[in-house]
LOROLO-605464 format. One record per residue (C-alpha): residue in one letter; x, y negated, z. Coordinates in steps of 0.25 Angstrom, whole numbers, padded with zeros to 4 digits, always signed. Example, Ala and Ser with C-alpha at 12.3 -4.5 7.8 and 13.67 -1.06 7.14 Angstrom:
a+0049+0018+0031;s+0055+0004+0029;
//
This chain:
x-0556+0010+0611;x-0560+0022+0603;x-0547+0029+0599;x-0552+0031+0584;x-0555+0017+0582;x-0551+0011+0570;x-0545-0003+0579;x-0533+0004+0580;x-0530+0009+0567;x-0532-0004+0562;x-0524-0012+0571;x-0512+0000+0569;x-0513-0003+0555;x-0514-0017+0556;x-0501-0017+0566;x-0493-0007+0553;x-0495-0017+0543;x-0490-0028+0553;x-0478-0019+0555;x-0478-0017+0537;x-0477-0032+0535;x-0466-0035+0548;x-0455-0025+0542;x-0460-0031+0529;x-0455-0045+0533;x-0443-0039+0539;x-0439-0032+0528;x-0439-0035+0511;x-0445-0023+0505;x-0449-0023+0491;x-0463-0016+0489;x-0460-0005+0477;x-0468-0009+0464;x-0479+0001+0463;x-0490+0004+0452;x-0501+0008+0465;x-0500-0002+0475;x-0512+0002+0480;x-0507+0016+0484;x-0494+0011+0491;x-0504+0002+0498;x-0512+0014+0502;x-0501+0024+0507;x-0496+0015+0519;x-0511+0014+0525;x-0512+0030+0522;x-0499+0033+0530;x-0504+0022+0541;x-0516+0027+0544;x-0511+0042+0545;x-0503+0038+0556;x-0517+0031+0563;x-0523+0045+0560;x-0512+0052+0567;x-0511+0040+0578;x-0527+0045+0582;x-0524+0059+0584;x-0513+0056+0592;x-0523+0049+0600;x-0531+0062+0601;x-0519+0073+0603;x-0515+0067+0614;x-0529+0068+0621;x-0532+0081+0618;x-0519+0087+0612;x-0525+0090+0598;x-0521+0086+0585;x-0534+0083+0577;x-0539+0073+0567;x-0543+0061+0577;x-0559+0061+0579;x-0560+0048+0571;x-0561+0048+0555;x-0556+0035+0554;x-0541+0042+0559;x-0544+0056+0554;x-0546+0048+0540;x-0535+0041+0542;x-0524+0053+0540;x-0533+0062+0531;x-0538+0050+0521;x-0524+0045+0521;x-0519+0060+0519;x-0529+0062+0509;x-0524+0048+0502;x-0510+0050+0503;x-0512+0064+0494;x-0521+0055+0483;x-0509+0046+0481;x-0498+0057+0479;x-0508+0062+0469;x-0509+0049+0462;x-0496+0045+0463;x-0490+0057+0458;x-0501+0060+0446;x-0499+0046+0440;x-0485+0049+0440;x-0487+0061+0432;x-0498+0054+0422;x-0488+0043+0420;x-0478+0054+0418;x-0485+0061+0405;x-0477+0063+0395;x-0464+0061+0401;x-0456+0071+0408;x-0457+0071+0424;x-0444+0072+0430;x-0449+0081+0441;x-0436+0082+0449;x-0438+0069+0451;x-0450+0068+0456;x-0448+0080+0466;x-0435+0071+0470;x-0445+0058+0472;x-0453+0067+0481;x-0442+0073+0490;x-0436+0058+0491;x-0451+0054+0494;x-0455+0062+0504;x-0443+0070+0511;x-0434+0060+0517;x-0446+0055+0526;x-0450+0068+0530;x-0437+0073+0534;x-0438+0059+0545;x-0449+0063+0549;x-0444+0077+0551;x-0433+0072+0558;x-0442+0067+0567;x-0451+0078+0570;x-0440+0085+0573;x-0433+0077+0583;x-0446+0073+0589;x-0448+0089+0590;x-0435+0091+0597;x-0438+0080+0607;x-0453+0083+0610;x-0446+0098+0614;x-0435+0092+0622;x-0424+0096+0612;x-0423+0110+0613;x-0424+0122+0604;x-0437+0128+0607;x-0436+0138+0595;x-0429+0145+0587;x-0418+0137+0580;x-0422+0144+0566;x-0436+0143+0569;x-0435+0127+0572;x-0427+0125+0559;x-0437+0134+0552;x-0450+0126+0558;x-0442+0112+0554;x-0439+0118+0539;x-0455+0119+0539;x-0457+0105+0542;x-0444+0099+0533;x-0452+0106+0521;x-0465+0096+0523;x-0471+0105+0532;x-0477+0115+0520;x-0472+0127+0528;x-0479+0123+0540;x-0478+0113+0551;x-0470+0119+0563;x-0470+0115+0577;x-0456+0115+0581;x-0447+0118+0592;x-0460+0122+0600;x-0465+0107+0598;x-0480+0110+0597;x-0485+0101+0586;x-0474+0097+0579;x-0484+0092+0569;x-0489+0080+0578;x-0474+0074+0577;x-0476+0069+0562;x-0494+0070+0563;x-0493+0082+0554;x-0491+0074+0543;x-0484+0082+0536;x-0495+0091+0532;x-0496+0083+0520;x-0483+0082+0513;x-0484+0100+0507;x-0496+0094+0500;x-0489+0083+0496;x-0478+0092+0491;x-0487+0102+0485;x-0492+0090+0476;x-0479+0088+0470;x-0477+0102+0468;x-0490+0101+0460;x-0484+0089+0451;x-0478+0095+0439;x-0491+0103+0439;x-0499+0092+0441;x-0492+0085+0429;x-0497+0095+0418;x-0511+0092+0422;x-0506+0077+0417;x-0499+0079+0406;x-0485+0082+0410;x-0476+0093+0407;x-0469+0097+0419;x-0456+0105+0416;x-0458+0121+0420;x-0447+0119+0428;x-0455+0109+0436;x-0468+0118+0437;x-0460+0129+0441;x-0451+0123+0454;x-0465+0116+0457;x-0474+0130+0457;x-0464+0136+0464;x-0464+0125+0475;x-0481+0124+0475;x-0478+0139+0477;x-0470+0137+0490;x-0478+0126+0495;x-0489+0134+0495;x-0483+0147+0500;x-0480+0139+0512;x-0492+0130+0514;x-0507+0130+0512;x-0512+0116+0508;x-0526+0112+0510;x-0529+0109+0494;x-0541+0100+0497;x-0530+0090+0499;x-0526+0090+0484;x-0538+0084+0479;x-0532+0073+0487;x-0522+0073+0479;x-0530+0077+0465;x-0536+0064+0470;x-0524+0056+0468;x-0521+0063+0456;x-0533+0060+0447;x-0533+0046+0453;x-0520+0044+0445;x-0527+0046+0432;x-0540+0037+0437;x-0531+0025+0438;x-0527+0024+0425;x-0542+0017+0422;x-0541+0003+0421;x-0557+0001+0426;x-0552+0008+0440;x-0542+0001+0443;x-0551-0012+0440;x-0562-0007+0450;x-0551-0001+0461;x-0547-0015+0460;x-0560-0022+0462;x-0567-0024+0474;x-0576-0013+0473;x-0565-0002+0469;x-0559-0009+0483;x-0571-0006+0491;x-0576+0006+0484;x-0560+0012+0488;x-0563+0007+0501;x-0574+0013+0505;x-0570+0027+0499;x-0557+0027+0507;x-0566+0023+0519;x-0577+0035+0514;x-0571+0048+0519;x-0566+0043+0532;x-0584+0042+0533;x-0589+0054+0525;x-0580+0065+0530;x-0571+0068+0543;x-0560+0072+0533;x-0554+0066+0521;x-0548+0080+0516;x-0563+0083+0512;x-0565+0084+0495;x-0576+0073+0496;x-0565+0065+0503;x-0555+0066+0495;x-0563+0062+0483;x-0567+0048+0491;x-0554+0047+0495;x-0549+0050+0479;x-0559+0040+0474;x-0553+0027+0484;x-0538+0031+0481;x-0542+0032+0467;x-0546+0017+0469;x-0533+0013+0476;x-0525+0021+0465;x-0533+0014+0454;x-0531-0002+0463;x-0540-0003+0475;x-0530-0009+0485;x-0543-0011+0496;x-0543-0026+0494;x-0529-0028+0494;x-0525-0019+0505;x-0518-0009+0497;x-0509-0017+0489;x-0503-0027+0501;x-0488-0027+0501;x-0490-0024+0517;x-0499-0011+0512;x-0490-0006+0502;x-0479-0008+0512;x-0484+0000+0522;x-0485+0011+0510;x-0472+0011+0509;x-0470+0018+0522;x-0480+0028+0520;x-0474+0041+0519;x-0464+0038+0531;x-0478+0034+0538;x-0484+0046+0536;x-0472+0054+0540;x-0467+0047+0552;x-0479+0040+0561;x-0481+0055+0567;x-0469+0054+0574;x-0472+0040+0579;x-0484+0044+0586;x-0477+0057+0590;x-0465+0050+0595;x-0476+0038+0601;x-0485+0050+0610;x-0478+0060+0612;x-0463+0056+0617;x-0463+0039+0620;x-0477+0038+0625;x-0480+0054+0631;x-0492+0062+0625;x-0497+0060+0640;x-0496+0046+0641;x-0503+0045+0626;x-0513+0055+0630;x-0517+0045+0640;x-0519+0033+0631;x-0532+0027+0629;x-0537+0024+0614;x-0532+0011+0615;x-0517+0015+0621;x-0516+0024+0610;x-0518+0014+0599;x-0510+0006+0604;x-0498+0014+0604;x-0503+0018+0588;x-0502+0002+0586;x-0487+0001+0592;x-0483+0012+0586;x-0489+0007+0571;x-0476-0001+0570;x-0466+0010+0572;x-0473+0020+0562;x-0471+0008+0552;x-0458+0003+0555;x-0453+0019+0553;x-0460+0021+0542;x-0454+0010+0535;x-0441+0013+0540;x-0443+0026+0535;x-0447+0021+0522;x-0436+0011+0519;x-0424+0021+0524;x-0429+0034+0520;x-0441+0034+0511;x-0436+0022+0502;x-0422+0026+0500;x-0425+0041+0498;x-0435+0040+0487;x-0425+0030+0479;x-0414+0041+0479;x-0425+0051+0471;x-0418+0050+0460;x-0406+0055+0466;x-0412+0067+0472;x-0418+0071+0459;x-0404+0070+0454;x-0399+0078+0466;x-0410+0090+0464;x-0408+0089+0449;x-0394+0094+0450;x-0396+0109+0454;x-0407+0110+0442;x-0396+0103+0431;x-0384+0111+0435;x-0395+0123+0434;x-0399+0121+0421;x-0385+0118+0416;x-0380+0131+0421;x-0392+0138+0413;x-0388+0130+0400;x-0372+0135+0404;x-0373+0148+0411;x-0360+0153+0418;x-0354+0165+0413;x-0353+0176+0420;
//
């Protein structure tokens, strides 16, 4: 069997959504309301098949010790479509928010609290994992400097914008989680960018607001250059938030045709060009999540309870299948014994291992995910404290 065939990703696929459905009947989870099923649909295929991009090069580490995209574009597409898809959504999700918002003021301590409750408790598992699984891979001793360790895991604890460390004399660190937190500084960036974003469509962000945000766009970009070809990605997303509003595109995403026409233009890049983080990509890709953002649910696919379950777990997903595989090849099986694996073996072991990556991602979503973004509200409150006695203390000024 050819190791970039795409047998396996189907049956790996096949065997999550078998997993989806079986802790489905175990449990009696509610799906959340949602205006865009079709985008919670999609994020759960997004986050699966990154990990299937990762699982391929793994296949071709172990061989030959490099980490590259896999020689395939099926897999290569796989993470950098999905990548490319994930940023359209954040854009749209986040610019119809602010379109719906004209004309009323934001509270925009409480969307910062919704994002820190949204994204950090996740990330600090799967911190928590990197570092244990760094300690064990060196055998539980210091290897550096302590202040240099705790400086190197700051880095990382701050999304990675400073940079991606190896640690404790761990060479490739980055391999534990896939290097997945490359994304997360542009997903940051974004929402520094908000209040911005928000006079271009109508609203009146507070100076206050523009101000703390220049300053941490400032920062952010002090401490990391981003490859800006990836924010059409999310302009993308962006203008597809004003495109839905037409009745006649939502009809025709609908139809059969807007289904096939958004099929065959997710299907186009992974054809025309080796990567999807090309302008000409990007604007296919645009065009097919424009459909999907509009109805397109490809036939149905989209808008199952079993798909939009799956996207629940998304975010966990992305985050934590790194350290699956990791923990998978490197200390259960032996990166010797895995390097020996035929196409088949290795596929194989992706397909038992599909299971797992579900079950912890929804455990990670039901315990840590779910209960932390329902507390937003109180952690606006928290960081609201400080600014309120602030400006109390200028209305009263102490005497002197």
């Amino acid at each position: 069997m050819s190791p970039t065939s795409a047998l396996p990703a189907l049956a790996c696929l096949a065997v999550a959504l078998a997993t989806c459905e079986f802790i489905r009947r175990l449990g009696s989870a509610r799906l959340p309301a949602s205006r865009f099923v079709t985008i919670d649909g999609l994020r759960g295929y997004l986050a699966f098949f990154v990990f299937l991009h990762h699982s391929s090069i793994w296949y071709y580490y172990l061989k030959d010790g490099l980490w590259q995209l896999p020689p395939s574009r099926l897999y290569a597409h796989f993470g950098q479509t999905s990548v490319a898809l994930f940023f359209m959504v954040t854009g749209f999700l986040f610019a119809h928010k602010l379109l719906h918002s004209r004309g009323t003021p934001i509270r925009w301590l409480d969307v910062y609290a919704s994002r820190i409750a949204r994204l950090l408790p996740a990330y600090l598992l799967a911190m928590a994992l990197l570092f244990l699984l760094v300690f064990t891979a060196t055998g539980f001793s210091l290897r550096e400097a302590p202040s240099a360790l705790l400086g190197k895991m700051l880095d990382w604890l701050l999304f990675s914008i400073p940079s991606k460390p190896d640690m404790n004399g761990f060479i490739g660190t980055f391999r534990i989680v896939a290097g997945v937190t490359w994304t997360l500084p542009y997903e940051w960036l974004f929402y520094f960018c908000l209040p911005f974003l928000g006079v271009l469509l109508g609203n009146r962000p507070s100076p206050v607001a523009m101000a703390i945000m220049a300053g941490m766009i400032w920062l952010v970009l002090k401490a990391w250059q981003p490859n800006w070809t990836l924010a059409y990605m999310f302009v993308a997303g962006g203008l597809s938030a004003l495109a839905v509003r037409s009745t006649h595109l939502q009809r025709f995403a609908a139809s059969i045709p807007g289904n096939l026409l958004c099929l065959a233009l997710l299907l186009l890049p992974g054809v025309l060009f080796p990567s999807a983080y090309q302008e000409t990509a990007i604007l296919i890709l645009g065009l097919a999540f424009l459909l999907i953002a509009a109805g397109s649910s490809l036939f149905g696919l989209l808008t199952q309870a079993l798909s939009r379950f799956l996207g629940e777990m998304t975010y966990s997903m992305y985050l934590l299948h790194g350290c699956i595989l990791f923990i998978s090849f490197e200390l259960l099986i032996g990166r010797d014994n895995a390097k020996a694996f035929s196409a088949l073996e290795h596929w194989l072991v992706i397909g038992a291992i599909t299971p797992l990556v579900v079950l912890a991602s929804y455990l990670s979503f039901r315990f840590i995910e779910s209960p932390a973004m329902q507390r937003s509200r109180q952690l606006s409150a928290l960081l609201g404290k400080p600014m309120l006695a602030l400006k109390r203390l200028g209305r009263h000024p102490t005497a002197g």
